[in-house]
C-alpha positions as CSV (number, residue, x, y, z in Angstrom):
1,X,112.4,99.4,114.0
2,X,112.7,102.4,112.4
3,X,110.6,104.5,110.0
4,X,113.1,104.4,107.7
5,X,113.5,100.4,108.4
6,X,110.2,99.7,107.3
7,X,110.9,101.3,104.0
8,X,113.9,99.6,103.3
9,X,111.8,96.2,104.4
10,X,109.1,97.2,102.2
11,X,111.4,97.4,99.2
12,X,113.0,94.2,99.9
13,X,109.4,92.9,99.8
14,X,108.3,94.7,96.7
15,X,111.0,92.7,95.1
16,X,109.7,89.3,96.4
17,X,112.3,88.5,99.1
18,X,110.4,86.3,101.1
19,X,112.4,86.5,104.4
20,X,111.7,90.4,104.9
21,X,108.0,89.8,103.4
22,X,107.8,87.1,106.5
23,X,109.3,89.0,109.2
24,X,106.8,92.3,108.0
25,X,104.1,89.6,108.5
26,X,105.4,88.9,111.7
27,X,106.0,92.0,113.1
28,X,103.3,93.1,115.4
29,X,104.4,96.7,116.0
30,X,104.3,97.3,112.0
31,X,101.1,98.1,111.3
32,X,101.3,102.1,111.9
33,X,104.2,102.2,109.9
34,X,102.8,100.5,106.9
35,X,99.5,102.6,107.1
36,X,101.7,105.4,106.7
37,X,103.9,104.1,104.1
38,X,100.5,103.6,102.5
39,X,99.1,107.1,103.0
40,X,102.9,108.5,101.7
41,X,101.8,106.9,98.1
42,X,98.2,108.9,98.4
43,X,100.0,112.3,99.0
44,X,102.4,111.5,96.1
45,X,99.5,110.5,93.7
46,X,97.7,114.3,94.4
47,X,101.6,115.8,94.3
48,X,102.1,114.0,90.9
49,X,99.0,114.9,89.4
50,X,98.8,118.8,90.7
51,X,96.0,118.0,92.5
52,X,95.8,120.0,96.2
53,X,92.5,118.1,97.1
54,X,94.0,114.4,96.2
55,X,96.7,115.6,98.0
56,X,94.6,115.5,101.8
57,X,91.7,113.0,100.2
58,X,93.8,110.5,98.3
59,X,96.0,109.1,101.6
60,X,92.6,108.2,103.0
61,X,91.5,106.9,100.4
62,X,94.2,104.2,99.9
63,X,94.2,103.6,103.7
64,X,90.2,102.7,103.2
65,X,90.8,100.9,100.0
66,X,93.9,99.4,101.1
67,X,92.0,97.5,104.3
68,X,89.0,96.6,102.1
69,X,91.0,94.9,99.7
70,X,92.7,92.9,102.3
71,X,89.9,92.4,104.4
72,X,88.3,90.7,100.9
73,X,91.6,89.3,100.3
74,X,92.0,87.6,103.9
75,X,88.2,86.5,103.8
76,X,89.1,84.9,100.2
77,X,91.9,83.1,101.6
78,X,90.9,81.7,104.6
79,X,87.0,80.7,103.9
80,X,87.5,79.2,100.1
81,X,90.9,78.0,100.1
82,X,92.0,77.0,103.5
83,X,94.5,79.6,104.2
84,X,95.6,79.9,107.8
85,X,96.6,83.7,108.9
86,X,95.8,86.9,110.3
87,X,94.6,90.0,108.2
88,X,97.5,92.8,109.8
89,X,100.3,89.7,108.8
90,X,98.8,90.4,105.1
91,X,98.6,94.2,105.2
92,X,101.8,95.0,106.8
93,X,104.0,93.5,104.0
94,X,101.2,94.7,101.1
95,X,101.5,98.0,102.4
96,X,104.8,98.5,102.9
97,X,105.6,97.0,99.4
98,X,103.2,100.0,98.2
99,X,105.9,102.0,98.6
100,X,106.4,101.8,94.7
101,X,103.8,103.5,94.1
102,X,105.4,106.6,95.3
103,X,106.7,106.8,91.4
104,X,102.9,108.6,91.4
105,X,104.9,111.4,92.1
106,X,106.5,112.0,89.0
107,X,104.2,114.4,87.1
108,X,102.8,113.6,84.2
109,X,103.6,110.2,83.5
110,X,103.6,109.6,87.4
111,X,99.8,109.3,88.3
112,X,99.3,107.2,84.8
113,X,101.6,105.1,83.8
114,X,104.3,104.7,86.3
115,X,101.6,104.2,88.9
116,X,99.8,101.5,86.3
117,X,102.9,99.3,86.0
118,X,103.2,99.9,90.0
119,X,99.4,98.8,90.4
120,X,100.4,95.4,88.3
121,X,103.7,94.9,89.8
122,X,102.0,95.1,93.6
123,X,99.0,92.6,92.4
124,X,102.5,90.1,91.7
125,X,103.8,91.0,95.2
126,X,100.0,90.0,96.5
127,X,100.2,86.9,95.3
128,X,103.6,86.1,96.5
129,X,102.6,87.8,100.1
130,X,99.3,85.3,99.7
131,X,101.3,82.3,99.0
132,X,103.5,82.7,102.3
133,X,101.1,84.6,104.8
134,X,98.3,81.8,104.3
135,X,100.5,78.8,103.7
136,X,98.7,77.9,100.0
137,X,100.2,76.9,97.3
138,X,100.8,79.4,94.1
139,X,97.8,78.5,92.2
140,X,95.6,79.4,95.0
141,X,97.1,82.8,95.9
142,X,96.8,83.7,92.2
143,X,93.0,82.9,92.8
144,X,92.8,84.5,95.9
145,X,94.0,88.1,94.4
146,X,92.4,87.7,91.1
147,X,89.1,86.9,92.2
148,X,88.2,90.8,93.5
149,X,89.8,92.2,91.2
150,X,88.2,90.4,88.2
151,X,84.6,90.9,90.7
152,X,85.9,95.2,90.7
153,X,86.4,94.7,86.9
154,X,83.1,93.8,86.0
155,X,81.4,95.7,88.7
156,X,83.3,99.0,87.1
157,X,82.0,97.7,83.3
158,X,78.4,97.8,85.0
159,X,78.5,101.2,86.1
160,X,80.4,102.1,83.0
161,X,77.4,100.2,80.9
162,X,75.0,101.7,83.3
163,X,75.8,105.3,82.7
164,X,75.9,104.9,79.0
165,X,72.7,103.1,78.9
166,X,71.2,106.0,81.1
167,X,72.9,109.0,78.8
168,X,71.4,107.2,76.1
169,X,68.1,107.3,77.5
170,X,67.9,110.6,78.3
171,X,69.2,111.9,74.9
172,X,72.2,113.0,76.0
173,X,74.0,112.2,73.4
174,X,72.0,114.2,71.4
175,X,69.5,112.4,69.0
């Protein structure tokens, strides 16, 4: 396929249409192609928010955090809840779907709130991508994604209640 066919088969998997999320899955020449779709919505997040460093940094960082998040994902599935699959059939149709957060590009409201509503949209096509790449039902795929991101939640309130604690105790918020 195609560059240009991948994008069109991510789209169709960003809106849940199992068949082209199953044959992404199945593809083995797909995973360049996704990592690139993926590293497309890292140079439209630094575009969107007039950032020239995010625009070289943030592709590599959604290629990093994309794998991690699958790797975690794949581990969740197939060591707790008896999913049968291989990490790249997840990642290919994740990352491909990610292609809606290229709306990151819009300025202003693009690196915010468009890419928000993206963000919660892709966490529905995880679930769905779950459910089929793993062969478990819905309920478990719903546990599957929510578990690291309720885990990167409350690791991000620690650090958050961390910091605060630490300003505090060394005055700087300025007895």
């Amino acid at each position: 396929m195609a560059f240009v066919d991948y994008i069109k088969q991510g789209w169709d998997a960003a809106q849940l249409k199992t068949d082209s999320i199953r044959q992404l899955a199945d593809d083995n020449d797909a995973i360049g192609p996704a990592i690139g779709i993926l590293a497309i919505g890292g140079v439209c997040a630094g575009i969107g928010s007039f950032n020239p460093v995010g625009f070289f940094v943030l592709p590599f960082v959604r290629i990093i955090g994309g794998f991690i998040l699958v790797a975690i994902t794949h581990f969740l599935a197939t060591t707790f809840f008896d999913g049968k699959g291989k990490l790249t059939s997840l990642a290919v149709p994740l990352f491909c779907a990610s292609l809606i957060t290229w709306v990151a590009i819009v300025p202003i409201l693009g690196p915010t709130f468009l890419a928000g509503l993206a963000g919660l949209w892709m966490l529905v096509v995880a679930v769905v991508t779950v459910e089929i790449v793993y062969g478990i039902d819905r309920g478990k795929a719903i546990a599957v994604v929510a578990i690291p991101v309720v885990l990167f939640l409350l690791i991000g309130m620690m650090m958050v209640g961390m910091g605060v604690g630490l300003m505090a105790a060394t005055g700087a918020f300025g007895n």
